[in-house]
PAZAPA-4460 file (N, C-alpha, C; in steps of 0.05 Angstrom, whole numbers, plus 32768, in hexadecimal, padded with zeros to 4 digits):
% residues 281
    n_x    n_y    n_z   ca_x   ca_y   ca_z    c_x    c_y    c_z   seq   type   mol
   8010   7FE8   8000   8000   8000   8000   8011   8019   8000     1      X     A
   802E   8017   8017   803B   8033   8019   8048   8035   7FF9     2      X     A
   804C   8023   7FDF   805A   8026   7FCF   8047   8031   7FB7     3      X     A
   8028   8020   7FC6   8019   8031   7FAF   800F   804A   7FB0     4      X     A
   800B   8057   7FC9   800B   806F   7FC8   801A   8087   7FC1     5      X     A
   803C   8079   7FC5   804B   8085   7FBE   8051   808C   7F9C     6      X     A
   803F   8072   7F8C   8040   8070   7F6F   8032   808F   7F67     7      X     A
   8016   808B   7F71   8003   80A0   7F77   8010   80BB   7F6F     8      X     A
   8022   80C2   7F95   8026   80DE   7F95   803D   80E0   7F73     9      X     A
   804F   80D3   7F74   8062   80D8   7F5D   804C   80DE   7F47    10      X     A
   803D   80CD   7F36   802A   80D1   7F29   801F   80E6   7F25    11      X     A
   801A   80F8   7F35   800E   8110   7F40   8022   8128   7F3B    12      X     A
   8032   8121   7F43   8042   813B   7F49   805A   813E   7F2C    13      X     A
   805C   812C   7F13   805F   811D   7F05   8048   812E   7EE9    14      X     A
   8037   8125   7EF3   801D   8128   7ED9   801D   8148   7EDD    15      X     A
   8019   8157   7EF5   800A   8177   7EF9   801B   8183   7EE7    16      X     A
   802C   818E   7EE2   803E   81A0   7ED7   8035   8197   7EBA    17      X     A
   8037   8181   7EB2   802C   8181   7E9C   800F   8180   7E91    18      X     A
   7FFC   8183   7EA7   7FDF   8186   7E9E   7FDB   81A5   7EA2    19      X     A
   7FEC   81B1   7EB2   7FED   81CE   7EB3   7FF3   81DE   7E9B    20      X     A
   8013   81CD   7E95   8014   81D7   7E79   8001   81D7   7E65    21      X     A
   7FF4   81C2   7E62   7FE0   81C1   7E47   7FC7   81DA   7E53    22      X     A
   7FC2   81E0   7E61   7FA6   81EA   7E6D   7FB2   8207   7E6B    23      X     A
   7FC2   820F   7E74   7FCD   822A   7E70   7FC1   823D   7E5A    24      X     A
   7FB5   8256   7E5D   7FA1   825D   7E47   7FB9   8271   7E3A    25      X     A
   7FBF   826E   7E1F   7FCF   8283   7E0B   7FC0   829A   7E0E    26      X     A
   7FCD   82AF   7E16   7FD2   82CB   7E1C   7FBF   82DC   7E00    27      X     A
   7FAD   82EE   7E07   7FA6   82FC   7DEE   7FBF   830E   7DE3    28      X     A
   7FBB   8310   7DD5   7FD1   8323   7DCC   7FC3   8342   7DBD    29      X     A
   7FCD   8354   7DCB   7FBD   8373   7DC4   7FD8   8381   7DBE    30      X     A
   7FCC   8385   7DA3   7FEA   8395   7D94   7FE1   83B2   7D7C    31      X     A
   7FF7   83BD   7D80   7FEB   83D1   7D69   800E   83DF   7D5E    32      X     A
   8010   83F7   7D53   8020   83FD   7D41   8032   840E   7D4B    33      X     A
   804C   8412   7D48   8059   8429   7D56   8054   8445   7D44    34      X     A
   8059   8459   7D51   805C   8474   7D42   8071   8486   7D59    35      X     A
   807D   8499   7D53   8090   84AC   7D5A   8089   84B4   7D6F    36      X     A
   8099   84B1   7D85   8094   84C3   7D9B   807D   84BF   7DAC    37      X     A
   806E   84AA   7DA2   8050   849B   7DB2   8055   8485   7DBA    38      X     A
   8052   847B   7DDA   805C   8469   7DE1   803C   8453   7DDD    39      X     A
   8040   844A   7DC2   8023   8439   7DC6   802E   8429   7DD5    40      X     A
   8033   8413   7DE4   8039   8400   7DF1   802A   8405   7E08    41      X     A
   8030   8425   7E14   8028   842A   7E2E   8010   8432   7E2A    42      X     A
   8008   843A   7E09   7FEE   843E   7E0C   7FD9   842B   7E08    43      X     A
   7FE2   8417   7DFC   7FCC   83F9   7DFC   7FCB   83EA   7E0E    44      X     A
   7FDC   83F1   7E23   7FE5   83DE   7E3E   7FBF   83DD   7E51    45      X     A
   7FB8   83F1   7E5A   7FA0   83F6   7E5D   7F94   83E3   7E53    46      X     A
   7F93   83E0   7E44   7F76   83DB   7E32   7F7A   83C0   7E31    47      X     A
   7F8F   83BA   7E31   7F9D   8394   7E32   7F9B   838E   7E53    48      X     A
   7F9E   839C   7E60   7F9A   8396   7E79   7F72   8397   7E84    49      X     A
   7F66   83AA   7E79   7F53   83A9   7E7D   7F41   838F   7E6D    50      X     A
   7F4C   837F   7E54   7F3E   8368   7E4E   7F41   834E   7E5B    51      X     A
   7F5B   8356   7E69   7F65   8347   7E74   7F52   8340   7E88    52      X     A
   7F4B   8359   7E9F   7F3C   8354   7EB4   7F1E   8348   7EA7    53      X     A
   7F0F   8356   7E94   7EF9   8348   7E8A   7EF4   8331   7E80    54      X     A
   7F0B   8328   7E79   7F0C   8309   7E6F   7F19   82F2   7E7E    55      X     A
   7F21   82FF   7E9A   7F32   82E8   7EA7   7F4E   82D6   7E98    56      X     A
   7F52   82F0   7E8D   7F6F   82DC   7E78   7F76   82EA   7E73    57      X     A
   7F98   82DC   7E70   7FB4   82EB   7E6A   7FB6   82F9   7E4F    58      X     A
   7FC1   830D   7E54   7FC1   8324   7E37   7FE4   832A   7E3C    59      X     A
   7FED   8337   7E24   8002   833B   7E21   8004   8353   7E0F    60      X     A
   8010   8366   7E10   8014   8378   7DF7   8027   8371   7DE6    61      X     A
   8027   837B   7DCE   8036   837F   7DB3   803E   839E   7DA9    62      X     A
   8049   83A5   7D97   8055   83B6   7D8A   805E   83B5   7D69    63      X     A
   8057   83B2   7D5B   805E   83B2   7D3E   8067   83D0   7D2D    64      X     A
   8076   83CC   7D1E   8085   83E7   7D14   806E   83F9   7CFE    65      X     A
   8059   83E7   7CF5   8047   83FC   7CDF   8031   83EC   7CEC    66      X     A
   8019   83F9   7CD9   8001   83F6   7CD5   7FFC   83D6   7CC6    67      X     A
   800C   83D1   7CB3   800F   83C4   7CA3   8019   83AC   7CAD    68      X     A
   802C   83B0   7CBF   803E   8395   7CCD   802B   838B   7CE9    69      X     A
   8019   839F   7CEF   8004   8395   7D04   7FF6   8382   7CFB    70      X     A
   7FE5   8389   7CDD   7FDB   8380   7CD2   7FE3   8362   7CC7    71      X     A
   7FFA   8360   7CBB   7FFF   834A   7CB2   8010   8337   7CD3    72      X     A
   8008   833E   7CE5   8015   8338   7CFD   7FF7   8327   7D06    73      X     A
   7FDD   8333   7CFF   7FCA   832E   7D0C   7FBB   8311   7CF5    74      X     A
   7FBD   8315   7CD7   7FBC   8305   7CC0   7FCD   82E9   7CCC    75      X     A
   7FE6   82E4   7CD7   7FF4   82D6   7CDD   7FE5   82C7   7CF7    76      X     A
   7FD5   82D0   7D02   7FD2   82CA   7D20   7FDD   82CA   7D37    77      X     A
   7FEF   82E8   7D31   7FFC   82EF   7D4F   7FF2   8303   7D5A    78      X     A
   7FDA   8314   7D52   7FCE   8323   7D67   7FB3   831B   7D68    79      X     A
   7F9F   8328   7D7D   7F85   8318   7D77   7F77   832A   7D7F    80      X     A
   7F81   834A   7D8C   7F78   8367   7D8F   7F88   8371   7D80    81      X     A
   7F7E   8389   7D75   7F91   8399   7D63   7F81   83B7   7D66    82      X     A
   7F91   83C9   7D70   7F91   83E7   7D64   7F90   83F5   7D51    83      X     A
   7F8E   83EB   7D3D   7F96   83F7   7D1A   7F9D   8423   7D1D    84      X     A
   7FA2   8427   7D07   7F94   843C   7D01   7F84   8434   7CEC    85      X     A
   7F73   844A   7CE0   7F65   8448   7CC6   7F6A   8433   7CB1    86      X     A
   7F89   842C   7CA3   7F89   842B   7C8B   7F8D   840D   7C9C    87      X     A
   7F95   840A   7CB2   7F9C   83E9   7CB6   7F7E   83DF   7CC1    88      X     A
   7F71   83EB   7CC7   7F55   83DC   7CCD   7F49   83D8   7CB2    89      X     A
   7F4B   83EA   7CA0   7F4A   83E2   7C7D   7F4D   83CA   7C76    90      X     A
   7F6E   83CB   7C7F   7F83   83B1   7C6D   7F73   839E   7C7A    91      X     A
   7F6F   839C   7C90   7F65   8386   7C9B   7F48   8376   7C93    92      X     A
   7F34   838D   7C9A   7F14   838B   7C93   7F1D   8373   7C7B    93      X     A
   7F24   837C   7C61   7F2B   8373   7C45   7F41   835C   7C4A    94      X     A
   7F4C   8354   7C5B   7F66   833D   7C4D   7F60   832A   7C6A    95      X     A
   7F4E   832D   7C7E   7F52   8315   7C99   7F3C   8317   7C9C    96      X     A
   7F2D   82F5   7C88   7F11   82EC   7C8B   7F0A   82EF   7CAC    97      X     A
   7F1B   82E3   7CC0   7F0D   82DF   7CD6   7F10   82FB   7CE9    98      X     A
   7F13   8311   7CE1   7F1A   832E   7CF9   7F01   8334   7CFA    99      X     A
   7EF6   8342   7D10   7EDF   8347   7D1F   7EE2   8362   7D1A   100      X     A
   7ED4   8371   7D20   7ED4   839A   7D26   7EC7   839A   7D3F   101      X     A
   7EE1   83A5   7D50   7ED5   83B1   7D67   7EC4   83CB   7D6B   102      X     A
   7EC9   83DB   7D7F   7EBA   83F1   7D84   7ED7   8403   7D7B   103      X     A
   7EC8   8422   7D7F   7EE1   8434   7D73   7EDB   8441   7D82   104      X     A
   7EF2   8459   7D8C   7EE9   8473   7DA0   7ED6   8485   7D95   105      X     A
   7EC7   8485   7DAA   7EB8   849D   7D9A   7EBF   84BA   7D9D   106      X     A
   7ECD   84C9   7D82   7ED3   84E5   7D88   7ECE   84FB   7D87   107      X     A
   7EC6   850B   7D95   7EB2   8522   7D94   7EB0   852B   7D7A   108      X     A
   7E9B   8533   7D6F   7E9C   8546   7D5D   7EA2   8551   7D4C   109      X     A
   7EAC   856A   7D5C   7EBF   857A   7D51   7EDA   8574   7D54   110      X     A
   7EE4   855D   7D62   7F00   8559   7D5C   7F04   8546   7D45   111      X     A
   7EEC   8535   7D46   7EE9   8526   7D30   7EEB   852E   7D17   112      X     A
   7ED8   854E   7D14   7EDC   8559   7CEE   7F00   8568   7CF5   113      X     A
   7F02   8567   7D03   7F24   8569   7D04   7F38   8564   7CF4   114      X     A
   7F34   853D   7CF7   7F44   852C   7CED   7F42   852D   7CD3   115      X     A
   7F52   853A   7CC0   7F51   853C   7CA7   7F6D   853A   7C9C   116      X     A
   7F71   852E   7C87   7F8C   8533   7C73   7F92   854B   7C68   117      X     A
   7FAD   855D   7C6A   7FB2   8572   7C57   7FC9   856F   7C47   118      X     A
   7FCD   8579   7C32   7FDD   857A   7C1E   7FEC   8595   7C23   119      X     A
   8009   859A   7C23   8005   85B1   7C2E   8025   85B0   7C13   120      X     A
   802B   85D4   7C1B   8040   85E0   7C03   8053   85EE   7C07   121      X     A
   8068   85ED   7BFA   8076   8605   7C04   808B   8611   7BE6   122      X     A
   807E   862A   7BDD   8084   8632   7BCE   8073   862A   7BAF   123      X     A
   805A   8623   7BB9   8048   861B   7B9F   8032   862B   7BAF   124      X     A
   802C   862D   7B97   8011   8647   7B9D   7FF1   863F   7B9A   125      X     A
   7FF7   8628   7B91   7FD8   8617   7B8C   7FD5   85F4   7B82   126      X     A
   7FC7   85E7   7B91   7FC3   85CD   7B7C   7FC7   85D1   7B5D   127      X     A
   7FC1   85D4   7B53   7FBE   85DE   7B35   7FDE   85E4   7B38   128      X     A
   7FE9   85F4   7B3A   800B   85ED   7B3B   8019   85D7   7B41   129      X     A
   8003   85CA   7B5A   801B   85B3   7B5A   8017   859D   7B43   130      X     A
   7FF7   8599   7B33   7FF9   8590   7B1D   800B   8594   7B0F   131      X     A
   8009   85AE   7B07   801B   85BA   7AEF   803A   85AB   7AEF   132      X     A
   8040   85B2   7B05   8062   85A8   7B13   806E   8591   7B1A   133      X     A
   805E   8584   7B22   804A   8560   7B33   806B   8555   7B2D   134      X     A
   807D   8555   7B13   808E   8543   7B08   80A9   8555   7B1F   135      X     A
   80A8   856D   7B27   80CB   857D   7B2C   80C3   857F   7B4E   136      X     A
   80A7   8572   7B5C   809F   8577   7B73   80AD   8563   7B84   137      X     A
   80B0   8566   7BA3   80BB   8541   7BB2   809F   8545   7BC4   138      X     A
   809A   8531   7BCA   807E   852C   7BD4   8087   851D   7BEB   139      X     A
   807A   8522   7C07   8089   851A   7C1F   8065   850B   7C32   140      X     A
   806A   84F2   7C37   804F   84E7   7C40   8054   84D5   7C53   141      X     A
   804A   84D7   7C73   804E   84CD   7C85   8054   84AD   7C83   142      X     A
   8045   849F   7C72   804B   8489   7C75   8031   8475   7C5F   143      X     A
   8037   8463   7C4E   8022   845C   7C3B   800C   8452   7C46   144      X     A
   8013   8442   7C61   7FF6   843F   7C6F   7FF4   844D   7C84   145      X     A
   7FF6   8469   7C84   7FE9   8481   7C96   7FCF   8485   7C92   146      X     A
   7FBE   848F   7C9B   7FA4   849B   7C87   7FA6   84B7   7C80   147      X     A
   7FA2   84CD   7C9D   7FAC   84E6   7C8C   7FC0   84ED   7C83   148      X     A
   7FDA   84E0   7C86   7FF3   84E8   7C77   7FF9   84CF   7C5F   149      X     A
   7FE4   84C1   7C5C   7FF3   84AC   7C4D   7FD5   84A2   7C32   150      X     A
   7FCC   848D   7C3D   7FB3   8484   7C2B   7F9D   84A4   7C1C   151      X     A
   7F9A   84A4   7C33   7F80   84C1   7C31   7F8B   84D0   7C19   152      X     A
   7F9A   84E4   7C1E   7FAA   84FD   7C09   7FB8   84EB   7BF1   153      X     A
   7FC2   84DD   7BF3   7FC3   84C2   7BDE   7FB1   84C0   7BCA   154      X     A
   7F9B   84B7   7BD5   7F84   84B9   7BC3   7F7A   84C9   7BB6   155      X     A
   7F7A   84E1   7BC7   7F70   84FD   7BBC   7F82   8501   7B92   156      X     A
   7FA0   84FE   7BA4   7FB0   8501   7B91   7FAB   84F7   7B7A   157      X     A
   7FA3   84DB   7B79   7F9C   84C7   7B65   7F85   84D1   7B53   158      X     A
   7F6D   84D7   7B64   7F57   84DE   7B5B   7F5B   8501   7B4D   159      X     A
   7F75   850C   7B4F   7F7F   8521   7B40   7F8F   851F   7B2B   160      X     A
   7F90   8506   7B23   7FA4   84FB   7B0B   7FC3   84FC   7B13   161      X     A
   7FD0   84F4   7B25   7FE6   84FB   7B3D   7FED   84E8   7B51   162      X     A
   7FF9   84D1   7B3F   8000   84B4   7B4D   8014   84BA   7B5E   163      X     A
   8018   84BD   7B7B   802C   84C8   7B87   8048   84AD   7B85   164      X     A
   8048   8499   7B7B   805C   8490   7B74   8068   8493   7B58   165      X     A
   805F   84A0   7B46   8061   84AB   7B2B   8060   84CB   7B1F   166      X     A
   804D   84DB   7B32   804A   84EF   7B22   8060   8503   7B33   167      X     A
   8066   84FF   7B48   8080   850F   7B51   80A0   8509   7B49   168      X     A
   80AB   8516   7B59   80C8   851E   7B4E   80D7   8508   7B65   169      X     A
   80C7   8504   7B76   80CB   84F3   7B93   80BB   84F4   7BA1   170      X     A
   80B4   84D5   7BB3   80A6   84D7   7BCE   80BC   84CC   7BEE   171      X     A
   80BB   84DA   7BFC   80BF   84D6   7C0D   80AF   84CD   7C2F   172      X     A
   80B0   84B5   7C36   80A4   84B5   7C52   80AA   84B6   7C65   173      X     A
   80A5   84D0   7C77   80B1   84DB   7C8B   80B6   84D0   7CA8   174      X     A
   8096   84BE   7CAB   8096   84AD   7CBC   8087   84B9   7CD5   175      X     A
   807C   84D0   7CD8   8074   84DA   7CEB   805C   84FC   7CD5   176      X     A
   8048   8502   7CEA   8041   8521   7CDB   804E   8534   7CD5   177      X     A
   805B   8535   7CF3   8063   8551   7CF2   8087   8551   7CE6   178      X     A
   8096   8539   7CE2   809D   8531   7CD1   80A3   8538   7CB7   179      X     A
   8089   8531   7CAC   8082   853E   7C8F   8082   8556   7C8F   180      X     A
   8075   8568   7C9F   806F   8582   7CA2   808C   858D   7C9F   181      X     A
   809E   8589   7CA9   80B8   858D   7CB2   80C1   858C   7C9F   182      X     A
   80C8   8574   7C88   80CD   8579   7C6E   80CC   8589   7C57   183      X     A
   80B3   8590   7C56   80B2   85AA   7C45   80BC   85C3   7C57   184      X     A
   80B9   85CD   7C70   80B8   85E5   7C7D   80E3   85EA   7C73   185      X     A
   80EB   85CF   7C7C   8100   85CE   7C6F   8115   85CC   7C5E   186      X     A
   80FB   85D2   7C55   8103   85C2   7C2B   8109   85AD   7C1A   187      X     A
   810C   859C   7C21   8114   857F   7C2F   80FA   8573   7C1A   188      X     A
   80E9   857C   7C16   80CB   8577   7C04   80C2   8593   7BFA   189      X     A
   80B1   858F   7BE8   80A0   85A9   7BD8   8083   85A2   7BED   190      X     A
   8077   858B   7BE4   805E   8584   7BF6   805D   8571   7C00   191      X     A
   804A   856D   7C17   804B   8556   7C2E   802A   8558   7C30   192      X     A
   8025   853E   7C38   800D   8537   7C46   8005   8526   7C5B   193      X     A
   7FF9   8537   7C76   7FF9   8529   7C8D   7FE5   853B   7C9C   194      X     A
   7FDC   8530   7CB3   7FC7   8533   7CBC   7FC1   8559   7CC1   195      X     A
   7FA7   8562   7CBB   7FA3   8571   7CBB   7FA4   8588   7CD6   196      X     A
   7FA1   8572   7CEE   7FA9   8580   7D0B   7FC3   8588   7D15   197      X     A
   7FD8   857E   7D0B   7FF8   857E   7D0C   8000   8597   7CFC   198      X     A
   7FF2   859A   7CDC   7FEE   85B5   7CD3   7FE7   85C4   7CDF   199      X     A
   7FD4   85C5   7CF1   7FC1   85DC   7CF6   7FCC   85E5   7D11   200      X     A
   7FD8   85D4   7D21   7FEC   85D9   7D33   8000   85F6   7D32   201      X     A
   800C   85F2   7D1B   802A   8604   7D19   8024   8613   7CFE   202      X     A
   801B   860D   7CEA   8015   8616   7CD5   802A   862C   7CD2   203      X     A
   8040   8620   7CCE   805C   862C   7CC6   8058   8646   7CB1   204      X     A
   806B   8659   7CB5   8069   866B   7CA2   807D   8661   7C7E   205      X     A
   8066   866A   7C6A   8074   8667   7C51   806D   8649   7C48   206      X     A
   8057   8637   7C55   8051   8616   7C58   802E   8620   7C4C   207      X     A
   801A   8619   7C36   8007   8624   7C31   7FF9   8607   7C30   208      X     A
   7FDC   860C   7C3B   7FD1   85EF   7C2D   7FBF   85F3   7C1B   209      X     A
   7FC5   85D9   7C0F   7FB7   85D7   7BF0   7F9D   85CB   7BED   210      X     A
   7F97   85AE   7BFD   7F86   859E   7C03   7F7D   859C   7C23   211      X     A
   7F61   859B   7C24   7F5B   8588   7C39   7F4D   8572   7C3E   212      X     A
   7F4C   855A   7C48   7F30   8540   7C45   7F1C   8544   7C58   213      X     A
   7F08   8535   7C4E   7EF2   853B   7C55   7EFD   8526   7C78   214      X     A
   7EEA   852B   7C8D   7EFA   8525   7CAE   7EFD   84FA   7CA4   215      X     A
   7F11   84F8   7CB4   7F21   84DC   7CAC   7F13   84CA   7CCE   216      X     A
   7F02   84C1   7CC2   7EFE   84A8   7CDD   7F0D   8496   7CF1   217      X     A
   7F15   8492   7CFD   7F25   8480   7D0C   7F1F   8469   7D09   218      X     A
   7F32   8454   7D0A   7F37   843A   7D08   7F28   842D   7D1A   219      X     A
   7F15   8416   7D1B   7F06   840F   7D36   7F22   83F6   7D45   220      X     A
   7F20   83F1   7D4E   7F30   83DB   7D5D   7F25   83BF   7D4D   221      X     A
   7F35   83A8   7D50   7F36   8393   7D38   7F37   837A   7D4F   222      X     A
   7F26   8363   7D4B   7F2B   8350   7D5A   7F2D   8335   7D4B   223      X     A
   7F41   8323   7D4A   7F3D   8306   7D41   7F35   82F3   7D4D   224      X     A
   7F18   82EA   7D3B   7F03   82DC   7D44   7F17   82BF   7D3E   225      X     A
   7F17   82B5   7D62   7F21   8297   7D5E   7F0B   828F   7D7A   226      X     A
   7F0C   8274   7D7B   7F06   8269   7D90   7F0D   826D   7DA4   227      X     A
   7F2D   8276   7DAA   7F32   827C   7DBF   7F2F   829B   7DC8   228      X     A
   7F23   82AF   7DB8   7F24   82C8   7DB7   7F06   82D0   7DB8   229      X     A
   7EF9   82D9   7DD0   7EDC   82DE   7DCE   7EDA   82FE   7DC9   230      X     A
   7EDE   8305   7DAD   7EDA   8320   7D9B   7EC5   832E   7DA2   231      X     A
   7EA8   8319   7DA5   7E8D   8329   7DA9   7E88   8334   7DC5   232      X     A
   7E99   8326   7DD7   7E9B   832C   7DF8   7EA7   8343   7DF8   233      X     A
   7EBC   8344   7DE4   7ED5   8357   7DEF   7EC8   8379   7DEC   234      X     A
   7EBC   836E   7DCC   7EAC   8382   7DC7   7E9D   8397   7DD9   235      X     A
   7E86   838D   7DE6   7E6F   8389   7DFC   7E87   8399   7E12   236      X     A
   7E9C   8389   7E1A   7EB1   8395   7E2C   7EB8   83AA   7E20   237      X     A
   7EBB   83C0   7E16   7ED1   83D6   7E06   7EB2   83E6   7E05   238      X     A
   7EA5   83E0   7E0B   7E86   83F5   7E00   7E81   83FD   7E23   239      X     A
   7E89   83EC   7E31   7E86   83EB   7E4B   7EA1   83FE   7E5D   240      X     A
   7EB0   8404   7E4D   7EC4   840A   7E5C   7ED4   842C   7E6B   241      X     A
   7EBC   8432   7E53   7EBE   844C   7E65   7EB0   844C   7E85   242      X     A
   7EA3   8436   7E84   7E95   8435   7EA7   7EA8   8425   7EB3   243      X     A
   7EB0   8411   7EAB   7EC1   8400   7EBE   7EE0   8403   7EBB   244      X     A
   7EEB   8416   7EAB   7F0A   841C   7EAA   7F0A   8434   7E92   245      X     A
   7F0A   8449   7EA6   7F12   8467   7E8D   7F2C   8466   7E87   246      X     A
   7F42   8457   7E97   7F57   8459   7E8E   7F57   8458   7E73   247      X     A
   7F59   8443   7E67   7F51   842F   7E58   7F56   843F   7E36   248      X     A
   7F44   8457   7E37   7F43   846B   7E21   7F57   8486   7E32   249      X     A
   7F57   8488   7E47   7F69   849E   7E4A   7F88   849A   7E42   250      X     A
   7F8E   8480   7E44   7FAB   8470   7E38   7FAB   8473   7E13   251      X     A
   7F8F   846C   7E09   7F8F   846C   7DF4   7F93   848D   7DE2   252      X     A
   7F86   84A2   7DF5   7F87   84AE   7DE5   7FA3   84C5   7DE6   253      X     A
   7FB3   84BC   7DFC   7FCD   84BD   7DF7   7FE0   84BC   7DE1   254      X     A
   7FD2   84A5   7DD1   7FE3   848C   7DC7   7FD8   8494   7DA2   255      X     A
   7FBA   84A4   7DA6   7FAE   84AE   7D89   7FAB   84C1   7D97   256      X     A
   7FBE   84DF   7D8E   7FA6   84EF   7D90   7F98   84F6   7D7F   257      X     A
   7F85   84EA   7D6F   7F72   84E7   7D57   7F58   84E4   7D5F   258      X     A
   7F5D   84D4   7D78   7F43   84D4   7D91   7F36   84E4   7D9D   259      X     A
   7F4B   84F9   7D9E   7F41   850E   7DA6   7F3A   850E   7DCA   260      X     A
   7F27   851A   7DD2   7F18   8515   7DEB   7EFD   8504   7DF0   261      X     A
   7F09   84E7   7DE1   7EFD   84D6   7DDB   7EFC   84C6   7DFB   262      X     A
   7EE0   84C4   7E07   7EDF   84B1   7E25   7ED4   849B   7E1B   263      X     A
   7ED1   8490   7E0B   7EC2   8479   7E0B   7EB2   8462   7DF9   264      X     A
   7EB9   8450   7DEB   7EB4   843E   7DD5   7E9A   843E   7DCF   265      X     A
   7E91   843A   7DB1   7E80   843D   7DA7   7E82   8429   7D8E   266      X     A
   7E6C   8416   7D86   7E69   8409   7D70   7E76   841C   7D53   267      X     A
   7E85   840B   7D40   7E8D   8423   7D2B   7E71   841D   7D1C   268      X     A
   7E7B   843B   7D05   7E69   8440   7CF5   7E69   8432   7CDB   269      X     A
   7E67   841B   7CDB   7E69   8408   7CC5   7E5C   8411   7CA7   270      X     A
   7E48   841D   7CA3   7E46   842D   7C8B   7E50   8446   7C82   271      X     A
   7E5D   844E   7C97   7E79   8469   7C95   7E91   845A   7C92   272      X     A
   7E99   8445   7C9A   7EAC   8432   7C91   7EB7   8427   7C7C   273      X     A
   7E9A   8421   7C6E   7E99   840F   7C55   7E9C   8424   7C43   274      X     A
   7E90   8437   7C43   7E90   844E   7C2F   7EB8   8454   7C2F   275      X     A
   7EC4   8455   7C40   7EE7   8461   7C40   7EEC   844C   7C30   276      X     A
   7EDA   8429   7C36   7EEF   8416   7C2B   7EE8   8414   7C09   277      X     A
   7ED7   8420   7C07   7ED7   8424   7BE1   7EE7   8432   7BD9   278      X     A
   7EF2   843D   7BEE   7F0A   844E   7BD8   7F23   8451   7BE4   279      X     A
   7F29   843E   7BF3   7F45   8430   7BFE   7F50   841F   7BE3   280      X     A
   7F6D   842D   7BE8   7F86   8426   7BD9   7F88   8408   7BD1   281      X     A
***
C-alpha cells in the first residue's frame, strides 16, 4: 500500500506541470503602429489591460513599425486587437476574411470636421501651377499608408490627373506631419501633404495651402474573430468603458490626437466607412 501511494503522489506531481502547460490560455495580443514621438505602447497598455480585466485573460501588447506591418502582422495571426489608423482598418476590412470592426472613439464634432488633409506650397501660387509644373515639383507625404498625409491627398491628386509616383519631379516620405511641413518650410520639397491640424497649428510664413479634404474619419479598432477571441464581448466591453475605465481613452487619446476630446466608444459608422472604401487606393 505505502508503495502504491507513493506511485500515486509521483504520478501527480509528474502529470500537473504538464496539464498546466496544455490549459494555459495564449495571451490576447493588442497591438497597433508606431509613429514619432508617441509612445503608442503606453498608450494601448490601458486598453490591453482593461480587456484583460473584462475577459479574465492574459493580454500582452505589441508594436509594429507602419500601418501596413500591423496589418499584415494581424493577416498572419499575431495580433487579435488592433488599433489601425484609417488606411490600415481599410487594408484590413478588404484582405482578412475573418476581422471583426470594433467600436471607434467618438469625436466631437467640431474636432472631427477638423481632421482634414492639406496640400500645402511654398513658392507656387495655385493648384493650377502645380499642374502646370507637377514634372520640376518634389512632393513630400507622410507616409503611403497615412490617411491625411498619405492615401487621402493621394487620391485627390490622382483624381487631378497627378500620379504622385509619376507626375512629380520626386516623392519623398517624411515619416511624421509636421515632418513634411518642415520640408517645404525648408525647401527640402516644393509641396507636402499632411494633416490639416499640424498646418493649422504653425502655418509658417511663405508655406500657402492649396487643397483641403472633406473631414477624414478615424479608423474603428479591428478584432480577429477566432475561437479563442470573443470580438462580440470585447465589443459590448469598449462601448462600456467610458463607465468602467476612462483611463482607457484618456491613454488613447494621447497616443491619436485625431481623437480629439474623445471620452468614449461608439459603434462605427459603417455606411460612412464603406463610402471612403470605394475610393481607397
Amino acid at each position: 500500500m505505502p508503495s502504491r501511494s507513493l506511485f500515486v503522489c509521483l504520478l501527480i506531481a509528474f502529470a500537473s506541470p504538464v496539464f498546466a502547460e496544455k490549459t494555459a490560455p495564449t495571451p490576447w495580443v493588442v497591438a497597433t503602429y508606431a509613429y514619432p514621438e508617441r509612445d503608442r505602447i503606453a498608450a494601448i497598455q490601458p486598453l490591453a489591460d482593461y480587456l484583460a480585466k473584462r475577459g479574465r485573460h492574459p493580454v500582452q501588447v505589441k508594436l509594429f513599425p507602419s500601418p501596413t506591418a500591423l496589418v499584415q502582422a494581424m493577416r498572419e495571426g499575431q495580433v487579435d486587437v488592433a488599433v489601425p489608423n484609417l488606411h490600415g482598418y481599410l487594408q484590413a476590412r478588404r484582405d482578412i476574411a475573418q476581422v471583426t470592426t470594433l467600436p471607434v472613439p467618438q469625436v466631437p464634432a467640431l474636432q472631427a470636421d477638423r481632421y482634414r488633409a492639406v496640400l500645402v506650397a511654398r513658392d507656387v501660387a495655385s493648384f493650377a501651377e502645380v499642374k502646370a509644373k507637377a514634372g520640376r515639383l518634389r512632393l513630400a507625404l507622410v507616409g503611403g499608408d497615412s490617411a491625411s498625409g498619405g492615401f487621402v491627398p493621394a487620391r485627390y491628386l490622382r483624381s487631378q490627373t497627378l500620379d504622385p509616383a509619376k507626375a512629380f519631379a520626386s516623392v519623398i516620405y517624411s515619416g511624421s506631419h509636421a515632418a513634411a511641413l518642415q520640408a517645404v518650410v525648408e525647401g527640402r520639397a516644393d509641396v507636402a501633404a499632411l494633416a490639416g491640424d499640424v498646418y493649422d497649428a504653425s502655418r509658417p510664413d511663405g508655406v500657402r495651402e492649396l487643397w483641403r479634404s472633406d473631414p477624414i474619419p478615424p479608423g474603428p479598432l479591428l478584432c480577429r474573430a477566432t475561437t479563442d477571441v470573443p470580438c462580440q464581448a470585447m465589443a459590448a466591453w469598449l462601448l462600456d468603458a467610458h463607465r468602467e475605465d476612462p483611463g482607457v481613452m484618456t491613454a488613447l487619446r494621447v497616443g491619436w490626437p485625431e481623437f480629439g476630446d474623445a471620452t468614449m466608444f461608439v459603434p462605427a459608422d459603417a455606411a460612412e466607412l464603406s463610402e471612403v472604401a470605394l475610393t481607397q487606393d
